[in-house]
C-alpha angles and dihedrals in degrees: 000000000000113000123210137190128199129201139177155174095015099153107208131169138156083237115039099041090168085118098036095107108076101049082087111056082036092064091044086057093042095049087051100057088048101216121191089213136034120205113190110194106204146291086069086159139029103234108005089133096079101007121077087187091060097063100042086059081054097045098056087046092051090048094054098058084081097220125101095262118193121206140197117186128251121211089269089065107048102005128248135278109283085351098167094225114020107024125187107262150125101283087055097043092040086058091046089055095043092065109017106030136234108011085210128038156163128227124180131206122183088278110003136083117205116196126189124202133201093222096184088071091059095107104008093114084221123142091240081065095059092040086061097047093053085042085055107053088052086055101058090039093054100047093108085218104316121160107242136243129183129199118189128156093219106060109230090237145007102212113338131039087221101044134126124264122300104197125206092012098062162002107305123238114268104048079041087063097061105044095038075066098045086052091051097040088051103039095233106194094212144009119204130196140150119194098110096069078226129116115228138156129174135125135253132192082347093303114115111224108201124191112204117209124236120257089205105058150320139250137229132244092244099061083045109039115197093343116160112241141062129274087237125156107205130091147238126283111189126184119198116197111170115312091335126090152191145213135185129174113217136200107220103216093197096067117104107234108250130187123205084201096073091053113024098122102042083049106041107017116186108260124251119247 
């Protein structure tokens, strides 16, 4: 059996620690369930949008849990599509691969194909957008049967597969539309992502959508009104047999509970103009 973790949202930085804490007891918990692969899903730093030291400190934590570990970046890392102040763009994905490596990949198993995905591209209009659909697509074509993973930070919907745009939470519609069709054409057994800090797992049109917690902090209700899930710090453990598999959410104890409510502004300030 391969064995899998997957991890997301963790914030770290050399220069805003608020969420430091909790790297250690989550490698603790990591070294005990012995993976053979590690998949980050995003907002592996807090800044490093805009902050190349953020991500060499990540880098070199990422390099001490002793496992091959496998990264797409979150919103927090190379910015977001229009966004008014760090826009998704060269200058951002060149600097996460600088330090972390490919911002979209492919890992086999002997019958499974995982996929990651750089999410915060989905509806840039930039030519890397359109590099990883084509990509994509070769992937997909090229799988000699393999069952099909994906891994993404920005979740492909919130609570419908056919609703409007939700902004900030997830992939907007339009690039939705189209890779919601690549996942049913192609029977893809899961799609994994992180980005809500909220742990959720259900099934649509035979396809499991899993939400994997952060392992940095939690939100509050009010910042995400009626949305499904729990405010769970843990992470993912995934075993692959043959052409089976399995996935478990999991509360780590040992996090300290953490709200972004209490810091939000000396974490994320709103920039100056």
């Amino acid at each position: 059996m391969h064995r899998v973790v997957q991890i997301s949202d963790t914030h770290l930085s050399p220069i805003k620690q608020h969420f430091a804490c909790n790297w250690e007891p989550l490698t603790s918990w990591l070294s005990a369930q012995r993976p053979d692969l590690v998949i980050h899903t995003g907002d592996v730093t807090v800044d490093g949008a805009d902050i190349a030291a953020d991500f060499s400190h990540c880098s070199d934590l990422l390099d001490t849990l002793g496992v091959p570990v496998l990264s797409i970046p979150g919103n927090h890392d190379v910015g977001e599509a229009y966004h008014p102040h760090q826009p998704v763009n060269d200058e951002r994905l060149a600097r996460w691969r600088e330090h972390i490596g490919e911002d979209f990949w492919v890992h086999d198993l002997e019958n499974w194909r995982l996929i990651g995905l750089n999410s915060m591209l989905f509806g840039s209009d930039e030519t890397e957008e359109q590099r990883q659909l084509a990509w994509l697509d070769r992937q997909i074509a090229e799988a000699q049967g393999r069952r099909l993973g994906w891994f993404l930070h920005r979740p492909l919907f919130i609570e419908s597969p056919d609703e409007g745009d939700k902004g900030y939470w997830s992939v907007p519609p339009r690039p939705r539309a189209h890779l919601l069709d690549l996942v049913r054409r192609n029977d893809v057994a899961f799609v994994a992502s992180g980005h809500l800090h909220r742990a959720h797992d259900f099934a649509v049109d035979g396809t499991r959508y899993i939400w994997g917690p952060s392992c940095g902090f939690v939100v509050g209700s009010e910042m995400q009104p009626g949305m499904a899930g729990s405010a769970t710090l843990g992470a993912v453990t995934y075993g692959f047999e043959g052409r089976d598999y399995t996935a478990q959410v999991h509360e780590i104890s040992a996090l300290k509970t953490l709200w972004i409510d209490d810091v939000i502004h000396e974490v994320y300030p709103s920039p100056v103009a």
